[in-house]
C-alpha positions in Angstrom: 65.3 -97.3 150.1 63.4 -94.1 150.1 61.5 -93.3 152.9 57.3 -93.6 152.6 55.2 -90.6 152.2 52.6 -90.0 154.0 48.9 -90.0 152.3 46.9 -86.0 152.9 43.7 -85.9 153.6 41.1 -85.0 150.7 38.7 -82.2 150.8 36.7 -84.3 148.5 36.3 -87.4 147.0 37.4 -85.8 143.2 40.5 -84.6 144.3 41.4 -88.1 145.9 40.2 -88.9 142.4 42.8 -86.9 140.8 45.5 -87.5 143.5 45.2 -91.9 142.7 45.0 -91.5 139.6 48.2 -89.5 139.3 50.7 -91.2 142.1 53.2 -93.8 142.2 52.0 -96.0 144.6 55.0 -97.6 145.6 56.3 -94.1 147.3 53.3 -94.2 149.8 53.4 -98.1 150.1 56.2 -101.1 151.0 55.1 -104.7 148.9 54.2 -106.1 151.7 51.7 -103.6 152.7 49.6 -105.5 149.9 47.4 -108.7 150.3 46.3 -110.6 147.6 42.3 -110.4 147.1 39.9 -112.5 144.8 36.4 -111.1 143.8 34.4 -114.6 143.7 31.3 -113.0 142.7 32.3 -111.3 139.4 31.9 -112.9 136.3 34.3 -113.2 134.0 34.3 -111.4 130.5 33.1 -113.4 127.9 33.8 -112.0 124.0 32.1 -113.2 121.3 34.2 -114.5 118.9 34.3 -116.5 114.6 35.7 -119.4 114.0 35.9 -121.8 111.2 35.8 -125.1 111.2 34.6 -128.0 108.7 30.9 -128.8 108.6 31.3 -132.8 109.9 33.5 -131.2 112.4 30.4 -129.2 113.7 27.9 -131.5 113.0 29.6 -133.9 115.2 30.0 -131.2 118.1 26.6 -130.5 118.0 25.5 -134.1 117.7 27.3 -134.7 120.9 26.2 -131.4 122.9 22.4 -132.8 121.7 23.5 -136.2 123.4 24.6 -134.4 126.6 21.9 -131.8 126.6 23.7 -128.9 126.0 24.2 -125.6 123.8 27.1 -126.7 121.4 29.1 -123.9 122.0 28.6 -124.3 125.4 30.5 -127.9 124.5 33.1 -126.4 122.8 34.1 -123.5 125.2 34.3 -126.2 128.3 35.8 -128.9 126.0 38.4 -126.2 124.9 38.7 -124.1 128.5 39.5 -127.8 130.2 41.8 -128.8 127.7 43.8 -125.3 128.2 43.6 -124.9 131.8 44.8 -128.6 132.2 48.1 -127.7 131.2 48.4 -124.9 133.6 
C-alpha cells in the first residue's frame, strides 16, 4: 500500500479549485477516512417525461386520482414509484 500524501495549503480558493478537480483522491485518503452522508433537504430531480397509453386506460387513472383528490399524474408517479421501490 502506498503511503498517503499529504494535502498543501492553497493560496486561494481557485487553485484548491484546480488542485480537486485534478487529484486522485484515494492517494490523499484510506476508505475508511469516508463516512457516508445523506442531504435530507434536497429534492430530488424530477424529468418530465411522454408516455402512451390507451385512452380507457387514462380515463380510468384520472377517474380514480378525481376520487382520491389528486393530480393524476401525481397518481401514476406514486402508484408506479411504490410498485418499483417495493421490490427493492
Amino acid at each position: 500500500m502506498k503511503k498517503q500524501l499529504k494535502l498543501p495549503k492553497f493560496k486561494n480558493e481557485d487553485k484548491e479549485r484546480v488542485f480537486w478537480a485534478q487529484i486522485d483522491l484515494s492517494e490523499y485518503f484510506k476508505a475508511s477516512d469516508f463516512q457516508p452522508v445523506s442531504f435530507p433537504n434536497l429534492k430530488p430531480t424530477s424529468r418530465s417525461i411522454s408516455i402512451r397509453m390507451p385512452e380507457y386506460l387514462l380515463d380510468r387513472i384520472k377517474e380514480e386520482a378525481n376520487r382520491i383528490n389528486v393530480p393524476y399524474q401525481s397518481l401514476i408517479k406514486d402508484t408506479l414509484g411504490d410498485k418499483f421501490l417495493a421490490n427493492k
